[in-house]
C-alpha atoms as one frame of an Amber mdcrd trajectory, in Angstrom:
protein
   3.307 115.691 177.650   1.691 112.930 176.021  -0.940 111.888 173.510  -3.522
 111.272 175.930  -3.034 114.829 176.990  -2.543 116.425 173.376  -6.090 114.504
 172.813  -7.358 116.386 175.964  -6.153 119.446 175.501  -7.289 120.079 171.747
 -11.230 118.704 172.807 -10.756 120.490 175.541 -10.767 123.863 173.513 -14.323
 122.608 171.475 -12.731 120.755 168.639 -14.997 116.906 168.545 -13.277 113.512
 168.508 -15.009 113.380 165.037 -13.557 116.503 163.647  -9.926 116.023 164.961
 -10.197 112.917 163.414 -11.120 114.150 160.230  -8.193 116.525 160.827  -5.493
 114.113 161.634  -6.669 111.744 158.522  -8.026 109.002 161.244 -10.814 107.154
 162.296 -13.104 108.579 165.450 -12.003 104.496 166.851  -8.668 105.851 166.860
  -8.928 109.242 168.204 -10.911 107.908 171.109  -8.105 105.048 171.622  -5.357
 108.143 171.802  -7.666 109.959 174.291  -7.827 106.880 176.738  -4.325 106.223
 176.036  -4.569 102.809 174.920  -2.703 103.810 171.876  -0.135 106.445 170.101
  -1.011 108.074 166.784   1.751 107.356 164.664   3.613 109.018 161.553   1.375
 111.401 159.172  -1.411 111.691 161.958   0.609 112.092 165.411   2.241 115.371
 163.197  -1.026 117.031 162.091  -2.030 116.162 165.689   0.524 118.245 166.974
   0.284 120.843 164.240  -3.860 121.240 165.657  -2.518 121.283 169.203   0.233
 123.967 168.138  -2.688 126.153 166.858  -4.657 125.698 169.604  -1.561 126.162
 172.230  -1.411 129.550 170.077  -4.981 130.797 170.523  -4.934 129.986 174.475
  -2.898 133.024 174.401  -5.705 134.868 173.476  -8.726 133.201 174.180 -10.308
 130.869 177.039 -11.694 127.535 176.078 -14.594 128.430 175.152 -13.418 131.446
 172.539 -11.197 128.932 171.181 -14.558 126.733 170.340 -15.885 129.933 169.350
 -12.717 130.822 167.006 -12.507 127.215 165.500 -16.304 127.410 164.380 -17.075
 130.878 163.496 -16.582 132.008 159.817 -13.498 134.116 159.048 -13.198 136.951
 156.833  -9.739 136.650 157.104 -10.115 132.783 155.549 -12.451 134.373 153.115
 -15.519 133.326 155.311 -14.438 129.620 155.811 -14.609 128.399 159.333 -11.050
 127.135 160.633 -12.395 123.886 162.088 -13.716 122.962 157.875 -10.122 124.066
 156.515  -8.523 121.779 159.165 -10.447 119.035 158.403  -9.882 119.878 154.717
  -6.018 119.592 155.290  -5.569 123.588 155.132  -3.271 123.665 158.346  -0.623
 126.438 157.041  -3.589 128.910 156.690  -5.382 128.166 159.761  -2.152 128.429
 161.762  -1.282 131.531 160.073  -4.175 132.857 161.354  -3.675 131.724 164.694
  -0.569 133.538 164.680  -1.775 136.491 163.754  -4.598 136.538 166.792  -1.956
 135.279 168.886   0.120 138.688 167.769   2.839 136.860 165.892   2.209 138.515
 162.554
């Protein structure tokens, strides 16, 4: 596995290079420069990369692609009617992955 792939797998599943960016705390420059593989996120954002590729590794379980777009857009009333993508980019990734879990069966 690498970044490039990580990159390509979370986009993959509907999440934008401007959203995981906002996620990950970087700039869309940087996202796309993972995605190409002409550089590595490093320390803070290559782990809340990973933690967004966790949840979505989670949800594939459960959904195809396209639910998992679905799923990271849609308003949850179990995340009081907050849409997972907005609490990712807002830093919220203990709640959104506890979430996941629970779609995924793990809770």
């Amino acid at each position: 596995m690498t970044y490039m792939r990580v990159v390509a797998k979370v986009t993959s599943s509907g999440i934008t290079q401007a959203e995981l960016a906002k996620a990950v705390g970087a700039g869309p420059r940087s996202v796309q420069n993972w995605a190409s593989g002409h550089n590595t996120p490093r320390g803070r954002s290559a782990a809340k990369l990973l933690d967004v590729h966790a949840i979505v590794d989670l949800l594939s379980d459960s959904y195809t692609p396209e639910g998992i777009d679905i799923w990271f857009h849609s308003r949850n009333r179990n995340l009081d009617m907050r849409r997972p993508i907005d609490l990712l980019t807002e830093g919220d990734f203990d709640r959104v992955l506890d979430e996941a879990k629970w779609v995924a069966g793990g809770m």
